[in-house]
PDB file of N, CA, C, O and CB in Angstrom:
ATOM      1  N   UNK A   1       0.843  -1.173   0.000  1.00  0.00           N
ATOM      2  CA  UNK A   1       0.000   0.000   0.000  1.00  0.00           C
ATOM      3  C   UNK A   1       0.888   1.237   0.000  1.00  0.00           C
ATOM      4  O   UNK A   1       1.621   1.409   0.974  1.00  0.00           O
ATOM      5  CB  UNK A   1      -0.959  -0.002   1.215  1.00  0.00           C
ATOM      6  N   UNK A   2       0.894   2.224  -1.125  1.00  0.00           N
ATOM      7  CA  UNK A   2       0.858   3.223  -0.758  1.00  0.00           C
ATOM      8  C   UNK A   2       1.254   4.141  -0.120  1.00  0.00           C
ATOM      9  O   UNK A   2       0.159   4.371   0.393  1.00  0.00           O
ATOM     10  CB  UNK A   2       0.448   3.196  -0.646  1.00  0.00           C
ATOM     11  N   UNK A   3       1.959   4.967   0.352  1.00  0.00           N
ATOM     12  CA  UNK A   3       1.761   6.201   1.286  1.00  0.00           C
ATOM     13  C   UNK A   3       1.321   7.467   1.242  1.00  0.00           C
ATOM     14  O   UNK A   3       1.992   8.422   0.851  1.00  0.00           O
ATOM     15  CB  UNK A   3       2.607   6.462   1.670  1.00  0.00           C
ATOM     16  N   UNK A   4       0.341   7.503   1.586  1.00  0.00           N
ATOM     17  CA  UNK A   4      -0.427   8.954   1.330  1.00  0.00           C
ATOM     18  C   UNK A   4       0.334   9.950   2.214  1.00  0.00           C
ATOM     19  O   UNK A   4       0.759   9.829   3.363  1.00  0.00           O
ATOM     20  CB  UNK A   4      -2.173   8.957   1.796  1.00  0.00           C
ATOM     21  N   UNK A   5       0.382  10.940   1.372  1.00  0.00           N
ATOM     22  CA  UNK A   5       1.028  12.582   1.414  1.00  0.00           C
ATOM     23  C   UNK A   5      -0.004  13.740   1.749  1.00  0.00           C
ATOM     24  O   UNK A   5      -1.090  13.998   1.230  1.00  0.00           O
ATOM     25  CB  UNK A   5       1.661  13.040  -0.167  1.00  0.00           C
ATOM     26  N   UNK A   6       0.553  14.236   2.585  1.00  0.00           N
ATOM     27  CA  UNK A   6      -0.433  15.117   3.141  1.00  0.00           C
ATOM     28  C   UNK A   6       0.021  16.541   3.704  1.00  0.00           C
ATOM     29  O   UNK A   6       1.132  16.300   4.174  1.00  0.00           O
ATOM     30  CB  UNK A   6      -1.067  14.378   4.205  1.00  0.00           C
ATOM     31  N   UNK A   7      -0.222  17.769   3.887  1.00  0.00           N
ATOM     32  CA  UNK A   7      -0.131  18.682   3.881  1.00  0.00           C
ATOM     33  C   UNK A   7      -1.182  19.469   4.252  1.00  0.00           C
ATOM     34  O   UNK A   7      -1.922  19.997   3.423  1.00  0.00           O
ATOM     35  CB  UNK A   7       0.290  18.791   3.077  1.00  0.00           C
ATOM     36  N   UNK A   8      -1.380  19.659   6.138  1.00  0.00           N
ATOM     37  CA  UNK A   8      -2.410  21.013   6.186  1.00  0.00           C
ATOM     38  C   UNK A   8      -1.777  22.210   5.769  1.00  0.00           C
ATOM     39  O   UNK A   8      -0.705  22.716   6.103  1.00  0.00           O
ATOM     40  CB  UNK A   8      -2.975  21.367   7.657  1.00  0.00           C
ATOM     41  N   UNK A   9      -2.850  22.638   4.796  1.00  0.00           N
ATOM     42  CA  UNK A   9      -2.477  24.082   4.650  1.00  0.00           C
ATOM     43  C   UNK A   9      -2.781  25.161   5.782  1.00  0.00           C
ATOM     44  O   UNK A   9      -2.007  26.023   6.198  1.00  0.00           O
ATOM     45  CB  UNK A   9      -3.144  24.538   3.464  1.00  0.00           C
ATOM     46  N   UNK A  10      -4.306  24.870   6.247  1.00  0.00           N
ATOM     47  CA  UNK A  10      -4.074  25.774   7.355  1.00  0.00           C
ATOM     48  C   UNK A  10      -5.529  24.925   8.397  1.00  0.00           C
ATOM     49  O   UNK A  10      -6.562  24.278   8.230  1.00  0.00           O
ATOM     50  CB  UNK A  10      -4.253  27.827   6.768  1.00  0.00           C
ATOM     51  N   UNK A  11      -4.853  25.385   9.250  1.00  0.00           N
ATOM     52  CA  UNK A  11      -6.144  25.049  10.486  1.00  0.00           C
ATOM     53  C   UNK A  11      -6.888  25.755  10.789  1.00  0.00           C
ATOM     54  O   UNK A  11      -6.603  26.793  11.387  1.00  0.00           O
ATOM     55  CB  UNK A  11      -5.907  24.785  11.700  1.00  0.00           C
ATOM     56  N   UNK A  12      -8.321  25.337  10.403  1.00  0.00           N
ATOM     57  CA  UNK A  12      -9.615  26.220  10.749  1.00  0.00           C
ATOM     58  C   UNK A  12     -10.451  26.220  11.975  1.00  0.00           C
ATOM     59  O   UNK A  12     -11.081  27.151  12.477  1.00  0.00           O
ATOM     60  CB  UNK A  12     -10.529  25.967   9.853  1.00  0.00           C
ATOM     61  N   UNK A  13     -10.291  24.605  12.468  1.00  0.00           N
ATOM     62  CA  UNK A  13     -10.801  24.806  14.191  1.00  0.00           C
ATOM     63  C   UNK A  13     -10.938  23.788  14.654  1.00  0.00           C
ATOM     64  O   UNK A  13     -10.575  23.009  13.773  1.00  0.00           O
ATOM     65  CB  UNK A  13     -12.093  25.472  14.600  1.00  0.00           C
ATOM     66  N   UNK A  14     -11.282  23.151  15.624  1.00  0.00           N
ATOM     67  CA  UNK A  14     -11.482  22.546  16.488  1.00  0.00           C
ATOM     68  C   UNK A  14     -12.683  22.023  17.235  1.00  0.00           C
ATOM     69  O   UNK A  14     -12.993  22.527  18.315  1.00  0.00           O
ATOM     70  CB  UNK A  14     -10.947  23.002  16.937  1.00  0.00           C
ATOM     71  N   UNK A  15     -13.653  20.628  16.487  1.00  0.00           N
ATOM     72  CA  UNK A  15     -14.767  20.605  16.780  1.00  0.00           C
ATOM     73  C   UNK A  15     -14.917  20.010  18.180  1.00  0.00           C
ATOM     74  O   UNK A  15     -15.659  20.655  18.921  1.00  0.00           O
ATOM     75  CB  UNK A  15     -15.403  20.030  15.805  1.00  0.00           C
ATOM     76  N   UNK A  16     -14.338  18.866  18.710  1.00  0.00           N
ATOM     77  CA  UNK A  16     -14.058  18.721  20.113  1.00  0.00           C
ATOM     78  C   UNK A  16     -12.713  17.660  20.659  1.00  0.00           C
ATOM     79  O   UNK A  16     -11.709  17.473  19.971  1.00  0.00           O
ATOM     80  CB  UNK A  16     -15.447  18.203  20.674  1.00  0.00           C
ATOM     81  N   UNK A  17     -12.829  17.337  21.361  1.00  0.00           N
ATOM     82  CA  UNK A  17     -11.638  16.787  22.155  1.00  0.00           C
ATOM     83  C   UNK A  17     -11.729  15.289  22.846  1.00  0.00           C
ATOM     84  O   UNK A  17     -12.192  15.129  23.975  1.00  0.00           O
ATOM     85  CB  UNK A  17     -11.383  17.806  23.302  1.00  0.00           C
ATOM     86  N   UNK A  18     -11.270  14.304  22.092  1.00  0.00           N
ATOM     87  CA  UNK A  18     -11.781  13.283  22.807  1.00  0.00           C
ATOM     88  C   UNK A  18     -10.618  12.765  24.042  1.00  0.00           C
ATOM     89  O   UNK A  18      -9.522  13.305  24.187  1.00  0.00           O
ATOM     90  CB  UNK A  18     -12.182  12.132  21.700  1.00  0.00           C
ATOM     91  N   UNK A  19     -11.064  11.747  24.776  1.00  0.00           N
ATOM     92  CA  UNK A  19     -10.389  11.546  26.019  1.00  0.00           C
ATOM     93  C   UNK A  19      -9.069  11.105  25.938  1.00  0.00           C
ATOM     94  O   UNK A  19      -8.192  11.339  26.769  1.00  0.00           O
ATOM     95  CB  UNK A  19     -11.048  10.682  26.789  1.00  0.00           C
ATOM     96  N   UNK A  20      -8.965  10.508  24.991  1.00  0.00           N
ATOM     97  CA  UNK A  20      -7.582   9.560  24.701  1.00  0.00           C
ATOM     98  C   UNK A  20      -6.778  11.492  23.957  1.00  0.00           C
ATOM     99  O   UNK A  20      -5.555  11.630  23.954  1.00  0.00           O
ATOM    100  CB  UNK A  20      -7.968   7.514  22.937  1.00  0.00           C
ATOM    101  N   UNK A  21      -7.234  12.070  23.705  1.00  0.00           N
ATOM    102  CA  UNK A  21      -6.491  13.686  23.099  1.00  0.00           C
ATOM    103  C   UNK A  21      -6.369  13.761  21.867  1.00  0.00           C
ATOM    104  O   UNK A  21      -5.692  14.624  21.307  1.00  0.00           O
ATOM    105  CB  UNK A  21      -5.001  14.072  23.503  1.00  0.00           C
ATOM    106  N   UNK A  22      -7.056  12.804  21.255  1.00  0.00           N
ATOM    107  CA  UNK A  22      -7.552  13.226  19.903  1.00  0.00           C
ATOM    108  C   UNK A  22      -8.743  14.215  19.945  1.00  0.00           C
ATOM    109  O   UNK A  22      -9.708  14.336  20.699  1.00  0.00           O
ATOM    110  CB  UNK A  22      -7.980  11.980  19.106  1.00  0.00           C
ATOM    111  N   UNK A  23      -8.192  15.051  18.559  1.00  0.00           N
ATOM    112  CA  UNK A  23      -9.173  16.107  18.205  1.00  0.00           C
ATOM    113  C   UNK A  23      -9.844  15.845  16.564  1.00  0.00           C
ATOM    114  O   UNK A  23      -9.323  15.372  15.554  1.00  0.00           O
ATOM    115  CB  UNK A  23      -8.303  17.649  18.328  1.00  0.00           C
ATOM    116  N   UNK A  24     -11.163  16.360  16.819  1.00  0.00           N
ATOM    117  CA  UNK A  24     -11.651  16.203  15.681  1.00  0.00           C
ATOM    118  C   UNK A  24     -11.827  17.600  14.889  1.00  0.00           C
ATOM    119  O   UNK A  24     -12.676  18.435  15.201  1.00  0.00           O
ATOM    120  CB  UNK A  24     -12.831  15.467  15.876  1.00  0.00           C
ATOM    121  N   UNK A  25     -11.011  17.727  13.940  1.00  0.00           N
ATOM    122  CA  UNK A  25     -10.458  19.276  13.499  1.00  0.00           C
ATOM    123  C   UNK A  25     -11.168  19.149  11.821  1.00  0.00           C
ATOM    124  O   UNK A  25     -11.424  18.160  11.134  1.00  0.00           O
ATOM    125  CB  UNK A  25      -8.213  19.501  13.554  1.00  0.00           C
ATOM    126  N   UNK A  26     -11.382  21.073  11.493  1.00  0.00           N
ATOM    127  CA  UNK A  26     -11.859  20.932  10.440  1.00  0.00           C
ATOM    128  C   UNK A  26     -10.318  21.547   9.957  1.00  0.00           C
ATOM    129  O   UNK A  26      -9.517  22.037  10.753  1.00  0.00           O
ATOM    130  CB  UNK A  26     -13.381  21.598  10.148  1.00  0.00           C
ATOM    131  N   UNK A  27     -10.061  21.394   8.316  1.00  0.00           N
ATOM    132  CA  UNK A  27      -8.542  22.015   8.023  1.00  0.00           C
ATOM    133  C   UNK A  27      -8.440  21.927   6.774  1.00  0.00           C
ATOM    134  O   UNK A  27      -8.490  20.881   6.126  1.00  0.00           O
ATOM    135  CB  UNK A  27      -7.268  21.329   8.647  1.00  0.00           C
ATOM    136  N   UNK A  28      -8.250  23.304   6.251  1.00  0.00           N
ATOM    137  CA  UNK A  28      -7.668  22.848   4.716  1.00  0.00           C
ATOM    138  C   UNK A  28      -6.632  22.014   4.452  1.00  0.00           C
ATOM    139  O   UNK A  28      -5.586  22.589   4.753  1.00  0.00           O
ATOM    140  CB  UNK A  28      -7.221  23.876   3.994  1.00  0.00           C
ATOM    141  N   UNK A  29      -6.410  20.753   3.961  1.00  0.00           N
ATOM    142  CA  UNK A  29      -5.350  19.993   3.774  1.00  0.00           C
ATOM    143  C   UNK A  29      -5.096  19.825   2.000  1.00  0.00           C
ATOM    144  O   UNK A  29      -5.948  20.305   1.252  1.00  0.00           O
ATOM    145  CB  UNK A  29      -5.653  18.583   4.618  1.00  0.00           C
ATOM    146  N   UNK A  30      -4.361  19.400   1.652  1.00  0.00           N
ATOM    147  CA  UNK A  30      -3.615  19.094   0.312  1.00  0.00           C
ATOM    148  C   UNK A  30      -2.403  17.695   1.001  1.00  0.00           C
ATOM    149  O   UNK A  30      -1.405  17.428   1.671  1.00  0.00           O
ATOM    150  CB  UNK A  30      -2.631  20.923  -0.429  1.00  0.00           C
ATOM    151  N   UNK A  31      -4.077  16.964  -0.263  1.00  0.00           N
ATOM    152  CA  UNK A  31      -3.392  15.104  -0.160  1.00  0.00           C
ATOM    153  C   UNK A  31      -3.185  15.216  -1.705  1.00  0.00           C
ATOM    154  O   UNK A  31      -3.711  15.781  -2.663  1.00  0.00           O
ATOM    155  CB  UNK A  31      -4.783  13.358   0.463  1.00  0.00           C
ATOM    156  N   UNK A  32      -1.862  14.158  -1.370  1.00  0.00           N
ATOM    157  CA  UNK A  32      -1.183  13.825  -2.482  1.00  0.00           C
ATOM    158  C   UNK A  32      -0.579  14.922  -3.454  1.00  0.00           C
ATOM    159  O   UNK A  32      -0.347  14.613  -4.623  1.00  0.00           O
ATOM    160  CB  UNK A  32      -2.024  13.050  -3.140  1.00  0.00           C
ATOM    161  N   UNK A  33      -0.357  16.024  -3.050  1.00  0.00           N
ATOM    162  CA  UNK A  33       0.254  17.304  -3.864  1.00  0.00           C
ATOM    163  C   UNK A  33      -0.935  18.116  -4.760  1.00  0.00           C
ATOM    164  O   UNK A  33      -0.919  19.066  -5.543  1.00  0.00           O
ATOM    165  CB  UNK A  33       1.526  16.708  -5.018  1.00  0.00           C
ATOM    166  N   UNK A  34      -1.850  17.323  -4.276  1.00  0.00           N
ATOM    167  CA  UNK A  34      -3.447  17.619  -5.386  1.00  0.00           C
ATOM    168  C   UNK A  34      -3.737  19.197  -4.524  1.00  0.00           C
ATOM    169  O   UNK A  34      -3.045  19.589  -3.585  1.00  0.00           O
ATOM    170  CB  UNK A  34      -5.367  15.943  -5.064  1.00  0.00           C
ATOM    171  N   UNK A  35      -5.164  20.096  -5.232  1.00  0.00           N
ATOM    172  CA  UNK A  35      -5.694  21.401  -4.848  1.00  0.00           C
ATOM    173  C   UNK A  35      -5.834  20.886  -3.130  1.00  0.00           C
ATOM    174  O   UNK A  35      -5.674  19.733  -2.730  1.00  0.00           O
ATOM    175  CB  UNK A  35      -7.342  21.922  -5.824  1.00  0.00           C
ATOM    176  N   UNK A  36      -6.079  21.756  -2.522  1.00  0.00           N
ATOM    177  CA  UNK A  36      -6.187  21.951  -0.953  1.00  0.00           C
ATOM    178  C   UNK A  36      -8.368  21.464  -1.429  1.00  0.00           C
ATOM    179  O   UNK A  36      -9.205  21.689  -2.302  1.00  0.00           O
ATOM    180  CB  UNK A  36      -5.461  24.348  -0.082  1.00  0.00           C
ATOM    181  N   UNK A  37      -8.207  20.657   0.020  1.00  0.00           N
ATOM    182  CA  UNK A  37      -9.347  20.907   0.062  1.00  0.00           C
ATOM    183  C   UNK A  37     -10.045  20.581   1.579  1.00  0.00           C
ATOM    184  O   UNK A  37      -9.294  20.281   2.506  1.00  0.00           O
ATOM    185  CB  UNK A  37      -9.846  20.234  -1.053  1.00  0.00           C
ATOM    186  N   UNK A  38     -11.265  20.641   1.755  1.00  0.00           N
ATOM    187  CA  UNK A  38     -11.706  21.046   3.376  1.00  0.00           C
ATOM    188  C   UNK A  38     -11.596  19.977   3.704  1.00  0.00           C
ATOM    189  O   UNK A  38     -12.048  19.167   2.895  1.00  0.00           O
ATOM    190  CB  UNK A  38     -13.102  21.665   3.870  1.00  0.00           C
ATOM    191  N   UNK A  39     -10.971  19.393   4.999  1.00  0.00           N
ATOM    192  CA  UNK A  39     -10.979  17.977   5.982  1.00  0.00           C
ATOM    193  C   UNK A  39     -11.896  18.018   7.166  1.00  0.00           C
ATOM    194  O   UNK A  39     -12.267  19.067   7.693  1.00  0.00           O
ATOM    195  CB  UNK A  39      -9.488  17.670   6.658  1.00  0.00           C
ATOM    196  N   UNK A  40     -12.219  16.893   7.529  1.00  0.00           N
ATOM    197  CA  UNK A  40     -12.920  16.963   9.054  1.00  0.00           C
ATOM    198  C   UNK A  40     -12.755  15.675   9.022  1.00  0.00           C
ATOM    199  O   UNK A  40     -13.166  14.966   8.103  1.00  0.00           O
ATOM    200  CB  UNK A  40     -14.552  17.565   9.417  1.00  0.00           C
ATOM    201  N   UNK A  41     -11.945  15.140  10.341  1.00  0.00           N
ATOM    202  CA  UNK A  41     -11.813  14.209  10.690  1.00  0.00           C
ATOM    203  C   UNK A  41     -10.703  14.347  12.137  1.00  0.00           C
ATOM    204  O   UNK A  41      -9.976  15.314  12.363  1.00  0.00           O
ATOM    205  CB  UNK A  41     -11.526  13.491   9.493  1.00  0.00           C
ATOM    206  N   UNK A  42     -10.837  12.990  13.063  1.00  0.00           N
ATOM    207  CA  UNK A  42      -9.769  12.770  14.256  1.00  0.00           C
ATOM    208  C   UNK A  42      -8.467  12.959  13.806  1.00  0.00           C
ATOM    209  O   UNK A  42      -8.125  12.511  12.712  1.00  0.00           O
ATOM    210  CB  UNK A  42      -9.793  11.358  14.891  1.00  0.00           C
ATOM    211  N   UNK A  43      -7.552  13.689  14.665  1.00  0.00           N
ATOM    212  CA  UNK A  43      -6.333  13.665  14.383  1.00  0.00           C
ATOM    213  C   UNK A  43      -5.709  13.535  16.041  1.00  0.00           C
ATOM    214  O   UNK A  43      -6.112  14.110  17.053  1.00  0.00           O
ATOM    215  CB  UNK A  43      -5.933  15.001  13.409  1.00  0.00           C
ATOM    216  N   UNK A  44      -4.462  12.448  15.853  1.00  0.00           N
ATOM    217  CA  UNK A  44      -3.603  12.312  16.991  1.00  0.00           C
ATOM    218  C   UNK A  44      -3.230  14.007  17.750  1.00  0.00           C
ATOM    219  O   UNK A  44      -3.715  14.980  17.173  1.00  0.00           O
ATOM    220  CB  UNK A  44      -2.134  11.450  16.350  1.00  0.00           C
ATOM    221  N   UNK A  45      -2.598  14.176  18.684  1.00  0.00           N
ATOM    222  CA  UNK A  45      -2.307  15.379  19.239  1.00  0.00           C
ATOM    223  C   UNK A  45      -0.673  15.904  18.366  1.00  0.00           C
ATOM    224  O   UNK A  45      -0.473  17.101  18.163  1.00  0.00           O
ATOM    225  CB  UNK A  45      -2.243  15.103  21.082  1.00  0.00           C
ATOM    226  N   UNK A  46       0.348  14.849  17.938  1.00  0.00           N
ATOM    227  CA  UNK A  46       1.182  15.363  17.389  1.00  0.00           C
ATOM    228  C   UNK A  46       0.824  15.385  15.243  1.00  0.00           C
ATOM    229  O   UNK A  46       1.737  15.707  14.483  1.00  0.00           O
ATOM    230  CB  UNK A  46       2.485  14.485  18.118  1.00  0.00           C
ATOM    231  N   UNK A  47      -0.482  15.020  14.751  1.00  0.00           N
ATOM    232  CA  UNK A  47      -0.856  14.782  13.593  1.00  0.00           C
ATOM    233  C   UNK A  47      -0.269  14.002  12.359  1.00  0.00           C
ATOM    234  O   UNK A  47      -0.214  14.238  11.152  1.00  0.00           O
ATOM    235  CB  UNK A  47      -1.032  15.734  13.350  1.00  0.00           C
ATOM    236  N   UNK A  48       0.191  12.865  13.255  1.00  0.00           N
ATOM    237  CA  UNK A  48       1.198  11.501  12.645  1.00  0.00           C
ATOM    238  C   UNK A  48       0.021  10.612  12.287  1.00  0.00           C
ATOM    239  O   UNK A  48       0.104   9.910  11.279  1.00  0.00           O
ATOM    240  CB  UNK A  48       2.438  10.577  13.951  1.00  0.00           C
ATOM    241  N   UNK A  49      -0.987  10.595  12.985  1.00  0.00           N
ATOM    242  CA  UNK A  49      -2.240   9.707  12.832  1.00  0.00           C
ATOM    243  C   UNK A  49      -3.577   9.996  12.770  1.00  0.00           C
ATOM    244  O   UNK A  49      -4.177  10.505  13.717  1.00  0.00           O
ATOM    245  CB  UNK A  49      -2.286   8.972  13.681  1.00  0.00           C
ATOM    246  N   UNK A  50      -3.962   9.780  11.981  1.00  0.00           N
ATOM    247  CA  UNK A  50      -5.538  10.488  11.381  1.00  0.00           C
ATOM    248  C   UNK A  50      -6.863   9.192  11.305  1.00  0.00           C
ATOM    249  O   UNK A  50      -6.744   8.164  10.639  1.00  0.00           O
ATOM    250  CB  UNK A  50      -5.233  11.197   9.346  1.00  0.00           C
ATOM    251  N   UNK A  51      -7.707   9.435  11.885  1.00  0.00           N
ATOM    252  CA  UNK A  51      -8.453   8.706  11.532  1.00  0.00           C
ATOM    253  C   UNK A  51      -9.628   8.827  10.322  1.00  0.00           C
ATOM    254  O   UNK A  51      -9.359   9.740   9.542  1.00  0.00           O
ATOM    255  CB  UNK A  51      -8.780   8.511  12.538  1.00  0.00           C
ATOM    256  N   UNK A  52     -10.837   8.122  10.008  1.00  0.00           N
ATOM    257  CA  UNK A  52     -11.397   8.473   8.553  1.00  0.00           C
ATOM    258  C   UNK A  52     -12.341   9.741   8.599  1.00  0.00           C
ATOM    259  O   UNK A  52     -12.888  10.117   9.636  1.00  0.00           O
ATOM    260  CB  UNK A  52     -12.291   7.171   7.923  1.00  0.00           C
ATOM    261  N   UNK A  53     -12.424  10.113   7.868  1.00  0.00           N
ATOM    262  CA  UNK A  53     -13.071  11.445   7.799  1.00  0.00           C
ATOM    263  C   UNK A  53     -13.507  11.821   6.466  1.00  0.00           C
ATOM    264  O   UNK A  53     -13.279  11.064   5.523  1.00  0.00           O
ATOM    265  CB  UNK A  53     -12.183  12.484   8.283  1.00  0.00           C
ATOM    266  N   UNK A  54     -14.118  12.931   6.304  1.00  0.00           N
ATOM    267  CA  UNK A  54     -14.686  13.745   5.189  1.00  0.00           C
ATOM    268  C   UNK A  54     -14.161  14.840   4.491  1.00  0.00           C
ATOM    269  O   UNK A  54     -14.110  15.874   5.156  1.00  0.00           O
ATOM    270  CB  UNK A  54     -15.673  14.186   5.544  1.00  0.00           C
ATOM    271  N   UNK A  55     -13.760  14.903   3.345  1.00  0.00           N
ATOM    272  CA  UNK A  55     -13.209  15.925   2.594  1.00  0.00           C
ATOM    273  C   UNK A  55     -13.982  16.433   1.314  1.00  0.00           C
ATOM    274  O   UNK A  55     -14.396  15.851   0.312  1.00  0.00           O
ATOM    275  CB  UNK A  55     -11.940  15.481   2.236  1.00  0.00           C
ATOM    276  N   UNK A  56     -14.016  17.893   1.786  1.00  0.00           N
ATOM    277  CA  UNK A  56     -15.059  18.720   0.715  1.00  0.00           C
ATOM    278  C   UNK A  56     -14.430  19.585  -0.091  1.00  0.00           C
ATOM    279  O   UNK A  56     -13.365  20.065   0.296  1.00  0.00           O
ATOM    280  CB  UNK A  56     -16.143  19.605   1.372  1.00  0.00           C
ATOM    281  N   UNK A  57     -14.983  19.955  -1.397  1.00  0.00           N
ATOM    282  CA  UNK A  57     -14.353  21.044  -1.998  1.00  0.00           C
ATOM    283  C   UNK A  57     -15.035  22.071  -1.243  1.00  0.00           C
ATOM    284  O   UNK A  57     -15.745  21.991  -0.240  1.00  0.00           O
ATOM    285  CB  UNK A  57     -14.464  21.146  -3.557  1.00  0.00           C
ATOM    286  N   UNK A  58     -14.615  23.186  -2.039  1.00  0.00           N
ATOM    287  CA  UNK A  58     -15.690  24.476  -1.441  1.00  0.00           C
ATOM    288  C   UNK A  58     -16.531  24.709  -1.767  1.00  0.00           C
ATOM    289  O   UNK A  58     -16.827  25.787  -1.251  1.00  0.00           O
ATOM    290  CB  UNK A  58     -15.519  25.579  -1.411  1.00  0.00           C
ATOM    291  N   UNK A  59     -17.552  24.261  -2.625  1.00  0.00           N
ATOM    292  CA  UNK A  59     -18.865  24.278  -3.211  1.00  0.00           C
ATOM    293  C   UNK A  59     -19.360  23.372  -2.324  1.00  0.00           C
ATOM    294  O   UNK A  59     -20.266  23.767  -1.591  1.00  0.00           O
ATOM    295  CB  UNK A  59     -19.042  23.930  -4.720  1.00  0.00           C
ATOM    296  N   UNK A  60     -18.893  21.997  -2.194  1.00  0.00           N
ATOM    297  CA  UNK A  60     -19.713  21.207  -1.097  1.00  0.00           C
ATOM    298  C   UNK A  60     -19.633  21.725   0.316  1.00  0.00           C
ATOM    299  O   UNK A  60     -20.539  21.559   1.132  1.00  0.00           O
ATOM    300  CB  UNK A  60     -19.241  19.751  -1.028  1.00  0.00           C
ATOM    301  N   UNK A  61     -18.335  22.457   0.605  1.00  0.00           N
ATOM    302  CA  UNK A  61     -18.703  22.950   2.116  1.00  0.00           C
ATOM    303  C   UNK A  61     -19.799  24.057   2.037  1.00  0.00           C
ATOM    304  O   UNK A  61     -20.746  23.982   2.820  1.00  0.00           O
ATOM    305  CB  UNK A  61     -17.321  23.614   2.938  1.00  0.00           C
ATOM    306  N   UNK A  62     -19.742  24.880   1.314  1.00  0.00           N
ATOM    307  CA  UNK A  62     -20.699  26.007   0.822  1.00  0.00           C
ATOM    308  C   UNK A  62     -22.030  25.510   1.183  1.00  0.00           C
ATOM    309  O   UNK A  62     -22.677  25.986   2.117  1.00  0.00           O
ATOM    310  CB  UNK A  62     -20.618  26.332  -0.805  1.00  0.00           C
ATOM    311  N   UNK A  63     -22.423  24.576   0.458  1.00  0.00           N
ATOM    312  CA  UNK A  63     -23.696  23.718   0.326  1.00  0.00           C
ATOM    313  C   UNK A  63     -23.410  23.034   1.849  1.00  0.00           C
ATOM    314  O   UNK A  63     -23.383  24.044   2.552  1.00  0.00           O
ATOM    315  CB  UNK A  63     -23.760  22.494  -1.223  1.00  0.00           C
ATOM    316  N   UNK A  64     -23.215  22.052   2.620  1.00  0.00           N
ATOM    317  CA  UNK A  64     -23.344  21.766   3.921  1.00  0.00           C
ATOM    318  C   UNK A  64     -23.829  23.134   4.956  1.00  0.00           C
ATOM    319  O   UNK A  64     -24.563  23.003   5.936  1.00  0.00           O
ATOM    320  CB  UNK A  64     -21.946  21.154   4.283  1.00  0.00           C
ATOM    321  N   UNK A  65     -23.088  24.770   4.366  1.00  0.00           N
ATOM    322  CA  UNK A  65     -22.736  24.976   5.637  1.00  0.00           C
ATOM    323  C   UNK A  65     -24.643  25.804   5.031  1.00  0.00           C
ATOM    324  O   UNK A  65     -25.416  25.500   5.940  1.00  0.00           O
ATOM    325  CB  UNK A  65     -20.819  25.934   6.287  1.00  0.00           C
ATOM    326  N   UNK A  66     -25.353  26.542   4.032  1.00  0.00           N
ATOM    327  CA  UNK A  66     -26.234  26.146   3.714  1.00  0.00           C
ATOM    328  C   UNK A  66     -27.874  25.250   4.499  1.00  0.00           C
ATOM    329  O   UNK A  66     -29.045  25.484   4.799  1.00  0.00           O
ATOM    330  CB  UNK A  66     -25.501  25.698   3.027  1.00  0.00           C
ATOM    331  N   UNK A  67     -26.811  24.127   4.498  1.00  0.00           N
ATOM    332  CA  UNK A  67     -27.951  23.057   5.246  1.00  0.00           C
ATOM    333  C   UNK A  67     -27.941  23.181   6.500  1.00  0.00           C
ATOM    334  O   UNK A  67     -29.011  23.192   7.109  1.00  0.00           O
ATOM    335  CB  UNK A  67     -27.767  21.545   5.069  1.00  0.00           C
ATOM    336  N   UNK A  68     -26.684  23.307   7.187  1.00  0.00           N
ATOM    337  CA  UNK A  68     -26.548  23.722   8.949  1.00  0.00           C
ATOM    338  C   UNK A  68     -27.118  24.724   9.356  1.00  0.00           C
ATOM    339  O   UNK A  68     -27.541  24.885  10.501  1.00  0.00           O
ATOM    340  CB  UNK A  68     -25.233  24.034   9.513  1.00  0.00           C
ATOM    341  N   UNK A  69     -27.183  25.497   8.445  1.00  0.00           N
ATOM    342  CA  UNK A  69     -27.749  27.145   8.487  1.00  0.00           C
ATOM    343  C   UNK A  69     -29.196  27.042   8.401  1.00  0.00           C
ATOM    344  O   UNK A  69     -29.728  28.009   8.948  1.00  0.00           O
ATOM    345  CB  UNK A  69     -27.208  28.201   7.133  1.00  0.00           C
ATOM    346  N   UNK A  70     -30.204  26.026   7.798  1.00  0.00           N
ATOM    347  CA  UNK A  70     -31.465  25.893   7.697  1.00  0.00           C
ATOM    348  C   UNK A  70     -32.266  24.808   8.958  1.00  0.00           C
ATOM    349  O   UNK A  70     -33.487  24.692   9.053  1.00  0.00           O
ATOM    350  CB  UNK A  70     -31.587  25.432   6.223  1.00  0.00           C
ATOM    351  N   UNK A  71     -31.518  24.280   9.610  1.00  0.00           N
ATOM    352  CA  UNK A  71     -32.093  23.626  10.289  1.00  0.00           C
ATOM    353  C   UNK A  71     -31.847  23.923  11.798  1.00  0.00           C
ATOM    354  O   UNK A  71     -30.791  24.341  12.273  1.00  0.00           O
ATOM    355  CB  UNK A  71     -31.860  22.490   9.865  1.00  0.00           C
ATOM    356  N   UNK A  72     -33.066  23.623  12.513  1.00  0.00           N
ATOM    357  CA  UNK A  72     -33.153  23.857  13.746  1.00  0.00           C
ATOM    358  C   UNK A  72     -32.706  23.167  14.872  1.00  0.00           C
ATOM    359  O   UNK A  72     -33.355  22.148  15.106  1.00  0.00           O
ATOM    360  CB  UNK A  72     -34.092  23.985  13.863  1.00  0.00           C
ATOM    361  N   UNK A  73     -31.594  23.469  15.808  1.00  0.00           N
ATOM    362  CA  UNK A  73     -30.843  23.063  16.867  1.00  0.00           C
ATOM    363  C   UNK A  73     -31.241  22.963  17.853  1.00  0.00           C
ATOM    364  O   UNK A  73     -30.516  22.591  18.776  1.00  0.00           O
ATOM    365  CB  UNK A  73     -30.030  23.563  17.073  1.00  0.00           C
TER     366      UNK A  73
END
């Protein structure tokens, strides 16, 4: 398998904190040398280890953030 390449470009925030000190962070990243695009997923505290997660362009975050914005909390 493989080794996937990765690169946050920048860190946008911090959705919460789990016990073991993983965080589940949103972040522009650039995998594989490809365009940057939006992440959300667990990351270890030093970011050697990632767990699975979701990656959006900006039209799909656009559109999610859209849907978060229409519904009631």
């Amino acid at each position: 398998m493989s080794e996937i390449k990765y690169k946050i470009i920048k860190k946008i925030g911090i959705l919460s904190t789990s016990a073991s000190g993983w965080q589940k962070e949103l972040n522009l990243i650039s995998w594989n040398d490809r365009e940057p695009k939006y992440d959300l997923r667990d990351w270890s505290a030093d970011h050697e280890n990632m767990g699975k997660g979701v990656t959006l362009s900006k039209e799909e975050l656009s559109a999610l953030k859209e849907l978060l914005n229409s519904i009631e909390l």
